[in-house]
C-alpha positions in Angstrom: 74.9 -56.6 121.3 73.8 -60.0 119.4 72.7 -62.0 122.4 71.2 -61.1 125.2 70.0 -64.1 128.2 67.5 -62.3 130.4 67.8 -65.2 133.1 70.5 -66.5 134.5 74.3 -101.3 110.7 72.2 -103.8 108.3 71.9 -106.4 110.6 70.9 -104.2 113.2 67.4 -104.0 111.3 66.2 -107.6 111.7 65.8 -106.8 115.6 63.0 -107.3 116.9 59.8 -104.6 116.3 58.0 -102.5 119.2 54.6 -102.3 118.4 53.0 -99.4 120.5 54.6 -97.0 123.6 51.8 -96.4 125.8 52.3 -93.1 128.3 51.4 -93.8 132.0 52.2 -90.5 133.9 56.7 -90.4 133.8 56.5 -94.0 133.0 56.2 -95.4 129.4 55.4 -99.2 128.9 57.0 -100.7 125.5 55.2 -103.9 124.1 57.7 -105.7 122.5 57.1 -107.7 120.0 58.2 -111.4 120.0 58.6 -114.2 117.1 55.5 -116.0 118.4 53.4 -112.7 118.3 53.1 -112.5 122.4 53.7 -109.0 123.6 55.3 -108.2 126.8 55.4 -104.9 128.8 58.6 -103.7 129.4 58.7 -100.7 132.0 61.6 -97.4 131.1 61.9 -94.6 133.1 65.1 -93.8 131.4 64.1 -92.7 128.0 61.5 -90.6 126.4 59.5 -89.3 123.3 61.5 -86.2 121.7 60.4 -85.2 117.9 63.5 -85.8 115.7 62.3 -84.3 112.9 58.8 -82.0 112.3 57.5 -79.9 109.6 54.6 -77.7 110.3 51.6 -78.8 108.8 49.0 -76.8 106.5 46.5 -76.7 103.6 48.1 -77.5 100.5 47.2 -75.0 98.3 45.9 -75.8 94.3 49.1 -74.9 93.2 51.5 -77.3 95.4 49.0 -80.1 95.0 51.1 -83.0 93.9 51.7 -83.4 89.9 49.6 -85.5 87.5 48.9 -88.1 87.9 48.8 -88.4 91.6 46.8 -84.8 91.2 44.5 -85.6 89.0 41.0 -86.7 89.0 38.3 -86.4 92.1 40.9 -87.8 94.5 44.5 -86.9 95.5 47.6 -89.9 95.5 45.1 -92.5 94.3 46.4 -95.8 93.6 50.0 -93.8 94.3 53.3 -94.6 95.8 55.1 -91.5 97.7 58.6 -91.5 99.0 59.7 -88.7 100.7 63.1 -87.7 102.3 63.7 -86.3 106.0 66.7 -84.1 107.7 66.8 -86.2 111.5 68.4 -84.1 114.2 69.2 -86.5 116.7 69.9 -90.1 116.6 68.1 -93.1 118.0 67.2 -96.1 117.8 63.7 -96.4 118.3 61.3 -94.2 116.1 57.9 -93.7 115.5 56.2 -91.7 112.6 53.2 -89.4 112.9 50.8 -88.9 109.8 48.5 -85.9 109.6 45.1 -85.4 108.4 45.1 -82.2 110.0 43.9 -79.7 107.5 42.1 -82.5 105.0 39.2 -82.4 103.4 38.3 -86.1 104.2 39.4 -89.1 105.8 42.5 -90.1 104.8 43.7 -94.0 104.2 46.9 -95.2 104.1 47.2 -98.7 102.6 50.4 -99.6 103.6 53.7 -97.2 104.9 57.1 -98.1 105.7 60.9 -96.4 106.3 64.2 -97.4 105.1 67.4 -95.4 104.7 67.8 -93.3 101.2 70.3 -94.8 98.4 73.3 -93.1 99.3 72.3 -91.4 102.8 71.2 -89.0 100.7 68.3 -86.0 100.3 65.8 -86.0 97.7 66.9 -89.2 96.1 64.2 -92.0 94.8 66.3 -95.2 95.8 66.4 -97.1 99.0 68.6 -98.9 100.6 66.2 -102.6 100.8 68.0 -104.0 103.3 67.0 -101.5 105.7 63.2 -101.7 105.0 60.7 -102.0 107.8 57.2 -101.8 107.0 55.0 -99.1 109.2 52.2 -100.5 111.5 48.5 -98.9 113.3 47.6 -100.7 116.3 49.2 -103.6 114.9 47.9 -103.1 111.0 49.8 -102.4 107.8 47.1 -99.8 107.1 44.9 -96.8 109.1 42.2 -94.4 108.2 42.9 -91.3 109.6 39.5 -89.3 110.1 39.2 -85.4 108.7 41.3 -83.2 111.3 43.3 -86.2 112.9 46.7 -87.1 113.5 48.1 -91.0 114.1 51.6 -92.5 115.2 52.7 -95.8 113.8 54.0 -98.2 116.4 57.1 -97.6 117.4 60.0 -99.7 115.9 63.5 -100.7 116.2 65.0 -98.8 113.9 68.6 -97.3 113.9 69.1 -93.1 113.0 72.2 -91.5 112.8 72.2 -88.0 114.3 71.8 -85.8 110.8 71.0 -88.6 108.8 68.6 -88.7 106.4 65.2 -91.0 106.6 63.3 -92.3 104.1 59.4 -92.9 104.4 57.2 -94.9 101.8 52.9 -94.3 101.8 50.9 -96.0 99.5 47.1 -95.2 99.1 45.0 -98.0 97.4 41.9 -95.3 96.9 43.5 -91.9 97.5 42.4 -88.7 99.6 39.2 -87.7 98.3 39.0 -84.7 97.2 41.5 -81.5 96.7 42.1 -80.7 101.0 44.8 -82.2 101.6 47.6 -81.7 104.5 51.2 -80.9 103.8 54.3 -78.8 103.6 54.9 -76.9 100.8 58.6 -75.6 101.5 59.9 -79.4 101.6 63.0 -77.9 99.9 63.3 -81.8 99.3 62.0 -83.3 96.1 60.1 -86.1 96.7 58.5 -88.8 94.4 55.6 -90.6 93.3 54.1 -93.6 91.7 51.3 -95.5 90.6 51.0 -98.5 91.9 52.1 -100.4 94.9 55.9 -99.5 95.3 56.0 -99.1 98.5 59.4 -101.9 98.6 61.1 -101.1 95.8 64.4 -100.0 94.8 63.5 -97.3 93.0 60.0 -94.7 92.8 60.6 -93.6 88.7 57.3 -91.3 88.2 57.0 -87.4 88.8 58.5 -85.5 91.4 58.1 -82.5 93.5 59.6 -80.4 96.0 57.0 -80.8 98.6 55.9 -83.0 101.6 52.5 -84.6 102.2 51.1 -85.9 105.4 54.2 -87.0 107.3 54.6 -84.6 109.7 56.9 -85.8 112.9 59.3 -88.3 113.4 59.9 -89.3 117.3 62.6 -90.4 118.7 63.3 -92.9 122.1 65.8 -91.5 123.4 67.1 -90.7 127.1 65.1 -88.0 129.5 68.3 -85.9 129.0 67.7 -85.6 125.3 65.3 -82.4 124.4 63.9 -80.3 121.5 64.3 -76.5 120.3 61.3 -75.6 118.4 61.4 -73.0 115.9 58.2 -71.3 115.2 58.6 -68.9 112.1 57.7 -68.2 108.8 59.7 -68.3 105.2 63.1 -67.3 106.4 62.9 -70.2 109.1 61.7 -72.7 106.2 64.2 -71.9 104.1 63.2 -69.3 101.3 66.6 -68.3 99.4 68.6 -72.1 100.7 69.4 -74.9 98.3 66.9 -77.4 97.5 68.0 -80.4 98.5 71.4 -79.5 100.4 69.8 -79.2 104.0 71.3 -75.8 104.6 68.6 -73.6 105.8 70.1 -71.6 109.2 68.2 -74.3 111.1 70.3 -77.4 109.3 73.4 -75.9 109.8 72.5 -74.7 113.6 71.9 -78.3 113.9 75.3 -79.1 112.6 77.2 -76.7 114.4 75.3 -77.8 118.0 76.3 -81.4 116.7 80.1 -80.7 116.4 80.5 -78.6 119.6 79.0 -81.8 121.5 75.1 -80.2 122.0 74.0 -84.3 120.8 71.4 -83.8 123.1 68.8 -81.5 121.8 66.8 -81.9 118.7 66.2 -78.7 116.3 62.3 -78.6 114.8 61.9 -76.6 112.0 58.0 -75.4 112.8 57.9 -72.7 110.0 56.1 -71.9 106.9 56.3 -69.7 104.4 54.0 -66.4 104.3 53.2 -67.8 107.8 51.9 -64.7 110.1 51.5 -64.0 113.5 48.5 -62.2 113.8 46.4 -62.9 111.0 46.3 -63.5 107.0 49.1 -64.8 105.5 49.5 -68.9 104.6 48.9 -71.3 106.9 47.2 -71.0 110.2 48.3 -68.1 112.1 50.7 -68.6 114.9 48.3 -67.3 117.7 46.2 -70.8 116.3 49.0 -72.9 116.0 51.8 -72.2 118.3 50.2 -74.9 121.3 50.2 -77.8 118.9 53.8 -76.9 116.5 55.3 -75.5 119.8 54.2 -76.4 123.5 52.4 -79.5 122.6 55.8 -81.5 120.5 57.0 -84.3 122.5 60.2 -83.7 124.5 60.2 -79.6 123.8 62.3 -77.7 126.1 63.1 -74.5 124.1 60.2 -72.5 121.7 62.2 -69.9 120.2 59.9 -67.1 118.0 61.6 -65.6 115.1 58.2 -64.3 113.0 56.5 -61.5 112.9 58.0 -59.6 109.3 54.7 -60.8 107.3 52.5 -59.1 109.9 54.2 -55.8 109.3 54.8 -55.6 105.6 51.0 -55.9 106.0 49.6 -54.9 108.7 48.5 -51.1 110.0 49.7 -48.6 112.8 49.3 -50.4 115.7 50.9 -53.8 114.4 53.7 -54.0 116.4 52.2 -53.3 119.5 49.8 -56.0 118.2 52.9 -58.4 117.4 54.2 -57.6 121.1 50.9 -58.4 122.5 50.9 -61.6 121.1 54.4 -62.5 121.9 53.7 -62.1 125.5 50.8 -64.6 125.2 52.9 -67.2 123.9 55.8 -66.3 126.7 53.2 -66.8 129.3 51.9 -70.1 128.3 55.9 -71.0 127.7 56.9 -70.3 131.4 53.2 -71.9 132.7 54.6 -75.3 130.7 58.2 -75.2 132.1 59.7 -74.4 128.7 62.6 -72.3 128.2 61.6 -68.9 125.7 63.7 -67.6 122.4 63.0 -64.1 120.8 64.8 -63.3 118.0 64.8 -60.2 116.1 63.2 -59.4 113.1 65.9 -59.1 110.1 65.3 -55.9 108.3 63.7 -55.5 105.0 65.0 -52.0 103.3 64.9 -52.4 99.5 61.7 -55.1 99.3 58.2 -54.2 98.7 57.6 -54.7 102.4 59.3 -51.5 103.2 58.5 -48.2 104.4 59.0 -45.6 107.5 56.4 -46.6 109.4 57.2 -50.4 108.8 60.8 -50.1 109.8 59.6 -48.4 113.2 56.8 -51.0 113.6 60.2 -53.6 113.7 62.7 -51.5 116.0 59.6 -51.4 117.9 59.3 -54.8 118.4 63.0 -55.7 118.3 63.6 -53.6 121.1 61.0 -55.8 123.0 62.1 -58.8 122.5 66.2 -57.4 123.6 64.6 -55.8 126.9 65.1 -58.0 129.5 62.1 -59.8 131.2 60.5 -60.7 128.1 61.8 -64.0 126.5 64.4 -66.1 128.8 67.1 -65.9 126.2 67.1 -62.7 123.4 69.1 -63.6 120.0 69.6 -60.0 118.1 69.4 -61.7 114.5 68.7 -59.0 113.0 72.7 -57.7 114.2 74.0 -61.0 112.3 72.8 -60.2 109.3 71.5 -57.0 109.1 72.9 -53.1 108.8 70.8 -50.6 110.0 67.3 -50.9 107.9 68.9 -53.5 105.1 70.4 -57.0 104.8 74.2 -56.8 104.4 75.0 -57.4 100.9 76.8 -60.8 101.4 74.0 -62.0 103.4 70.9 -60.9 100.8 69.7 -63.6 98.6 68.0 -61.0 96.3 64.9 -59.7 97.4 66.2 -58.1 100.3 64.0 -59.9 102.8 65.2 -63.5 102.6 68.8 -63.9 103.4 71.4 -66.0 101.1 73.0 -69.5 102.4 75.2 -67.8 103.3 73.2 -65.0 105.9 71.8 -68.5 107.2 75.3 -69.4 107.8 76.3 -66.4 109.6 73.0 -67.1 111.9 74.1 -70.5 112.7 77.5 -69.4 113.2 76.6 -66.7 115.9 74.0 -68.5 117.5 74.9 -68.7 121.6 75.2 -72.1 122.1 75.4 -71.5 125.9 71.8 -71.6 125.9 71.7 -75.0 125.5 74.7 -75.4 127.8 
C-alpha cells in the first residue's frame, strides 16, 4: 500500500503600496498608503498571511560563501548588488518579503531591496523586467539593520504573483555583512547573481554567479483564510539533490504543479529542507528537533507539516537510531495535533548500493517505516519509499546514481503518486 490516511499586468504595478500588516488577534489592519503620505487603517477579516515561497535557513559554510568579489575581504556582499530568483506556489497580490540574520555572525544591513518579475518569467536569469520594479521598504525605510539572530518583513506591497511564477528580489549592501557567518541556503538549485555597486534597478546584474541563496528566506502572501500551506521538513532529497539546476523540478515543484492542475490553488507547498540535514543530531544545518517549531509550526498560514527525513541519521547513527528517530517523530506529532495542524509521515526511500548501507541500517529504516504506516501516528501516512523503491534499493529508472538520491524522474513518480485527497 502507498498511502495510508490514519484519520478520517504592468499597469497593475503603479497601484498604490501597503506599508505594514499589523496582527490583532483574527483581525489584520492594512495601512494603506496614499499619494499625500497619510495612512489609513483598513480592517480584513477575509484574507490572511500564508508563506508562498520558503527556504530553510542555515550557516553558510566556507565553501558556499558567495564568489570573489562579494567573498572576499573581512566582510561578505560589501558594496554588492544580489539578485536572486524564487519558485512562488500560490498567487497573490499582496506580498511581503522576510530577510534573515538568523545564523549570522553580525548585524546585517541592507541598504536598499526591491522585487520585480525575471526577464522572461524565468529562473536563474540576471535581467528584470523594469517595469515591474517596486522598491522594498522597513517600517517605512529603503533600508534596515537586522541585529545577529534576527529576522525582518518588508512592508507589505501591492504586488501581483502568478501561482508558479517566478519572483525576483534585488539586496544591495552599502558596507557588507561583517565577517564570514552569514545566513543562507546552499541548495538554491537557482543561480543567482552579483554585483558591485548599486544595481539594485537595473536591467541587468553582469558580475559572478552562483547557485545559492542568501538571506531571503520567505515570501508571504495575502491571500483568503481558505488559502493554506504544506510544509515540508526534510533533508537533501526534499531540496533537491540529483534535480536540474534551474528547471524547478525537485518532487516538491512538480507536486506543486500537479496540485495546481487538479484545481488544489489553494494550498502553498514550502520546501523546508536541507541537504545533510538530520533529525537527531550532526549533519548540516540545525537539527530538526531545533528547528522544526520555527521551518514548520511557526510559518504563517501552515496547515499540513509533512516529515520525510530521517536517512542521514541512520547512515550514521548507532543501534538504537530508529527507535531514536521514532521518538523524535512523536514529539513533533504531538506539538502538530497541540497547534491544530494536520501531520504527514513519509517513508524513508531505501539506500542499498550507497555507502550508507548495511543490515543493521536497512532494519533501523523498515523499523521506522513501519511506524510511520501504523495507524495512530501521523494523520496521513505516504509510503514513498513504495513509489520509488524495491525492496532495499532505488528502482533503476528512479536512481540518479548514488543510489540514495532519486533521478527527476523518481521525483516525478513521487509527485505523480502523491494522494491529493489529503488536501481535498
Amino acid at each position: 500500500m502507498w498511502y495510508k490516511s490514519v484519520s478520517t499586468n504592468t499597469s497593475y504595478f503603479k497601484c498604490c503600496r501597503v506599508l505594514a500588516i499589523l496582527a490583532l488577534g483574527t483581525q489584520a489592519l492594512a495601512l494603506v498608503s496614499h499619494p499625500h503620505g497619510i495612512s489609513s487603517a483598513v480592517a480584513d477579516d477575509e484574507n490572511h498571511w500564508v508563506a508562498t515561497w520558503t527556504s530553510m535557513p542555515q550557516e553558510v559554510e566556507q565553501s558556499n560563501l558567495p564568489p570573489s568579489p562579494s567573498g572576499s575581504g573581512n566582510a561578505m556582499f560589501r558594496d554588492a548588488t544580489l539578485r536572486q530568483t524564487l519558485h512562488m506556489s500560490v498567487g497573490a497580490s499582496r506580498i511581503r518579503v522576510q530577510l534573515s540574520n538568523t545564523f549570522g555572525g553580525s548585524d546585517l544591513s541592507i541598504t536598499g531591496a526591491s522585487v520585480a518579475l525575471p526577464t522572461g518569467s524565468k529562473i536563474g536569469v540576471n535581467g528584470i523586467d523594469t517595469s515591474t520594479l517596486a522598491g522594498l521598504t522597513f517600517k517605512g525605510s529603503s533600508s534596515v539593520t537586522i541585529p545577529r539572530g534576527q529576522v525582518v518583513y518588508s512592508d507589505a506591497i501591492d504586488f501581483l504573483i502568478e501561482p508558479q511564477s517566478m519572483l525576483t528580489v534585488n539586496l544591495y549592501l552599502q558596507g557588507g555583512q561583517s565577517g564570514n557567518k552569514i545566513t543562507g541556503h546552499p541548495g538554491s538549485r537557482t543561480t543567482s547573481w552579483m554585483q558591485s555597486g548599486n544595481h539594485l534597478n537595473a536591467s541587468s546584474v553582469t558580475g559572478a554567479s552562483t547557485k545559492h541563496w542568501y538571506f531571503v528566506s520567505v515570501v508571504e502572501a495575502w491571500v483568503p483564510t481558505n488559502t493554506t500551506a504544506l510544509v515540508i521538513l526534510g533533508d537533501s532529497i526534499t531540496d533537491g539533490r540529483g534535480s536540474d539546476d534551474d528547471k524547478n523540478n525537485r518532487w516538491t515543484d512538480l507536486l506543486l504543479a500537479r496540485m495546481q492542475s487538479n484545481g488544489i490553488t489553494n494550498v502553498a507547498v514550502n520546501n523546508q529542507a536541507a541537504g545533510g540535514n538530520a533529525v537527531l543530531s550532526g549533519g548540516l544545518g540545525p537539527t530538526l528537533l531545533s528547528r522544526y517549531k520555527r521551518d514548520g509550526l511557526q510559518q504563517q498560514g501552515v496547515k499540513y507539516v509533512m516529515i520525510f527525513e530521517g536517512v542521514n541519521d541512520i547512515g550514521s547513527g548507532g543501534g538504537n537510531v530508529g527507535d531514536q528517530l521514532i521518538t523524535a517523530f512523536k514529539k513533533i506529532i504531538a506539538d502538530c495535533k497541540a497547534a491544530g495542524l494536520t501531520t504527514i509521515g513519509a517513508t524513508i526511500t531505501p539506500f542499498g548500493g550507497n555507502s550508507y548501507s548495511s543490515g543493521a541500517r536497512e532494519q533501523a529504516r523498515q523499523k521506522v517505516n513501519q511506524w510511520i504506516m501504523a495507524a495512530g501516528n501521523f494523520d496521513h501516512a505516504v509510503d514513498f519509499a513504495g513509489f520509488i523503491g524495491q525492496g532495499s534499493n532505488l528502482k533503476s529508472q528512479f536512481d540518479s546514481g548514488d543510489h540514495l538520491h532519486p533521478s527527476v524522474a523518481g521525483y516525478q513518480e513521487i509527485a505523480n503518486k502523491f494522494p491529493l485527497d489529503i488536501f481535498k
